[in-house]
C-alpha positions as CSV (number, residue, x, y, z in Angstrom):
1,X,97.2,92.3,95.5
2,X,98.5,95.7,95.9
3,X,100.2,95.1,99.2
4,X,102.1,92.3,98.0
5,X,103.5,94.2,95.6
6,X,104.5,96.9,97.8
7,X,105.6,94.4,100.4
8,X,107.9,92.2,98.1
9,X,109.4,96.3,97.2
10,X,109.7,97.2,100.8
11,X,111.4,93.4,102.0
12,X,113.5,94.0,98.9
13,X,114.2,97.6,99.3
14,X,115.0,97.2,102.9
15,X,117.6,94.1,102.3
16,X,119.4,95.7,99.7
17,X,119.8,98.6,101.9
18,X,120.6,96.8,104.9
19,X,123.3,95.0,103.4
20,X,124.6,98.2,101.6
21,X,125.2,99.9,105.0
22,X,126.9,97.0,106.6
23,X,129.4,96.4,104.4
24,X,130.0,99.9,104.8
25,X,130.2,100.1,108.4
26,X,132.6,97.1,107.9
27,X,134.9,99.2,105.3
28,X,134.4,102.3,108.0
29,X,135.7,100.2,111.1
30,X,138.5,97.9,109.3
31,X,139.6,99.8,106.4
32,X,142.0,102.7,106.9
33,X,141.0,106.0,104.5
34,X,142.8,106.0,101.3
35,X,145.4,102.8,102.1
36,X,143.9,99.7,99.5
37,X,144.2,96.2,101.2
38,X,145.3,94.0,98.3
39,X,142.7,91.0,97.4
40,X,143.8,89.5,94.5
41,X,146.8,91.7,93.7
42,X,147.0,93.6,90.2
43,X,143.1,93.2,89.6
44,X,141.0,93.9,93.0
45,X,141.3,95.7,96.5
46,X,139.5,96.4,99.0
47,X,139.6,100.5,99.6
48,X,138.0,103.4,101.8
49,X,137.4,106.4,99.9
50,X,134.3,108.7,99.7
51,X,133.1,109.5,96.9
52,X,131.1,113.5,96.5
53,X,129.3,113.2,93.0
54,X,127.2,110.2,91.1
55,X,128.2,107.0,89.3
56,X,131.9,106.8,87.8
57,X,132.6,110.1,90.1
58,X,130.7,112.2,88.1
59,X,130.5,115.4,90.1
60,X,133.0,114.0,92.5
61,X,134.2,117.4,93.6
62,X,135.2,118.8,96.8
63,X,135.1,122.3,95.6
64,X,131.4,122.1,95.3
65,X,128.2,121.9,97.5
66,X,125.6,121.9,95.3
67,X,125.5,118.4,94.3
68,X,124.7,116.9,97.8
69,X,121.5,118.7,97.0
70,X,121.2,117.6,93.5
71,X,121.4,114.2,94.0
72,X,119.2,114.5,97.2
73,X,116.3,115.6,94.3
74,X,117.5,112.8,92.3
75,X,116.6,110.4,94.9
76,X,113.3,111.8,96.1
77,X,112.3,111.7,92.5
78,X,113.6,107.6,91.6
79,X,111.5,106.8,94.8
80,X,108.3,109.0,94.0
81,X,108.5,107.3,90.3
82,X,109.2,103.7,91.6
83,X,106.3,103.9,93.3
84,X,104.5,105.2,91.6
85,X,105.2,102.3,88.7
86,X,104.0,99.8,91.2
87,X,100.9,101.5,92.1
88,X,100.0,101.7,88.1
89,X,100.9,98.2,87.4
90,X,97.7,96.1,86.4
91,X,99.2,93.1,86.8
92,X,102.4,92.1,89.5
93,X,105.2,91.2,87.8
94,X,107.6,90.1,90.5
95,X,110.6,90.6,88.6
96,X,110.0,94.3,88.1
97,X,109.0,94.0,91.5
98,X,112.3,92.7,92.7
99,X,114.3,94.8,89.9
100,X,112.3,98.5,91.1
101,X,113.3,96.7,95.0
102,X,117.1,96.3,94.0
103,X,117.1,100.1,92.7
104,X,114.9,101.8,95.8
105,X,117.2,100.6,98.3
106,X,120.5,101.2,96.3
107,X,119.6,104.8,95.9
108,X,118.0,104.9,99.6
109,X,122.1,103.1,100.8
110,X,123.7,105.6,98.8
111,X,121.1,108.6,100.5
112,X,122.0,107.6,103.9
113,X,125.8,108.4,103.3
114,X,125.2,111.6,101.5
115,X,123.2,112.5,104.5
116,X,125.6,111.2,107.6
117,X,128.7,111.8,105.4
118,X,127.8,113.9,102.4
119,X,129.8,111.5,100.7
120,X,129.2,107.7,99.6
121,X,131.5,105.6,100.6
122,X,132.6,103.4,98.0
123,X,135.4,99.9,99.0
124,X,135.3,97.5,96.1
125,X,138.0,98.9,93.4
126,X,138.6,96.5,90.1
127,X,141.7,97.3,88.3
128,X,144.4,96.3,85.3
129,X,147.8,98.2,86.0
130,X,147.1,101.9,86.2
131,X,143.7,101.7,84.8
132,X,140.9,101.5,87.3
133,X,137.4,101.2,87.4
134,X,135.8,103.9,89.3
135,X,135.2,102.3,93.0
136,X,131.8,101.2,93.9
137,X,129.7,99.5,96.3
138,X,126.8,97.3,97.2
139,X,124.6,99.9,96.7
140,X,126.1,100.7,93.3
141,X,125.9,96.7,92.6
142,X,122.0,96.7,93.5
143,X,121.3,99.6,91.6
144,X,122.7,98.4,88.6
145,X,121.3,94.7,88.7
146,X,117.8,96.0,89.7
147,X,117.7,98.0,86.7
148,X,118.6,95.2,84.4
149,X,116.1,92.8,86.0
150,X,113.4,96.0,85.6
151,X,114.6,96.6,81.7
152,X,114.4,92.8,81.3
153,X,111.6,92.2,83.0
154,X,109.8,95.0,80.6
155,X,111.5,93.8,77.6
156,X,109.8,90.7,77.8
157,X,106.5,91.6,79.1
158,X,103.8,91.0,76.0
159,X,102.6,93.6,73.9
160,X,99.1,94.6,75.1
161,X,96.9,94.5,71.9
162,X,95.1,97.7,70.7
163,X,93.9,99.6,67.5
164,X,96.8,99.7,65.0
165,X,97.7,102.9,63.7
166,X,95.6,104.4,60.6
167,X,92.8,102.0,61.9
168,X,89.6,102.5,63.9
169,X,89.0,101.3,67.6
């Protein structure tokens, strides 16, 4: 039982990443740095720029090293708690599975360019006029659905009964 649960994180883990780094090596080899190709023009291009902090560009900053190392710590510690949720799980629940999978090999996407680049490399930017939404990318995309499906999945999951406060057990 245990392996399947660390199998279905690992398949999932490994897709999301896998896909994550090809679409980048895609934006690397047929995107020039810094000049948008035009999708669907006035909402959505396809871009090349790297991105030095965390979600939203938060710590994007070229004047600073210390946030390569900061979100190295960040990672280490999402994949030491993911799984270590699997591991305490008493029963599988293969959405949280598949949720925890999405997350693991978001952040794990997103480590492998701070490492080779110390920078992600972000290519998907949504915007109205001059207003923009930070760039992203598929890493970005599974981290963010994987913790939905995680919240949703423990959301719905039953209450387990127990004593009620002010009573005995």
């Amino acid at each position: 039982m245990m392996r399947s649960r660390f199998g279905l994180l690992a398949i999932v883990a490994l897709a999301a990443m896998a896909l994550d780094q090809w679409t980048k090596w895609l934006t690397l080899v047929h995107i020039p740095e810094h000049r948008p190709i035009p999708v669907i023009p006035g909402f959505f291009d396809l871009v090349n720029v790297r991105n030095r902090g965390a979600a939203f560009g938060f710590l994007n900053r070229s004047d600073i090293e210390w946030q390569f190392w900061l979100f190295l710590g960040a990672t280490v510690a999402a994949v030491v708690a993911i799984v270590a949720l699997i591991r305490s799980m008493r029963r599988p629940d293969g959405r949280l599975v598949l949720g925890l999978g999405l997350v693991l090999g978001g952040a794990l996407g997103n480590l492998a360019d701070r490492v080779r680049f110390r920078a992600v490399i972000d290519f998907l930017d949504f915007y109205i006029g001059s207003w923009h939404w930070p760039a992203f990318n598929v890493a970005d995309m599974a981290i963010c659905l994987g913790a939905l499906l995680a919240c949703l999945s423990l959301w719905r999951q039953p209450r387990e009964e127990g004593p009620r406060k002010g009573t005995q057990a």
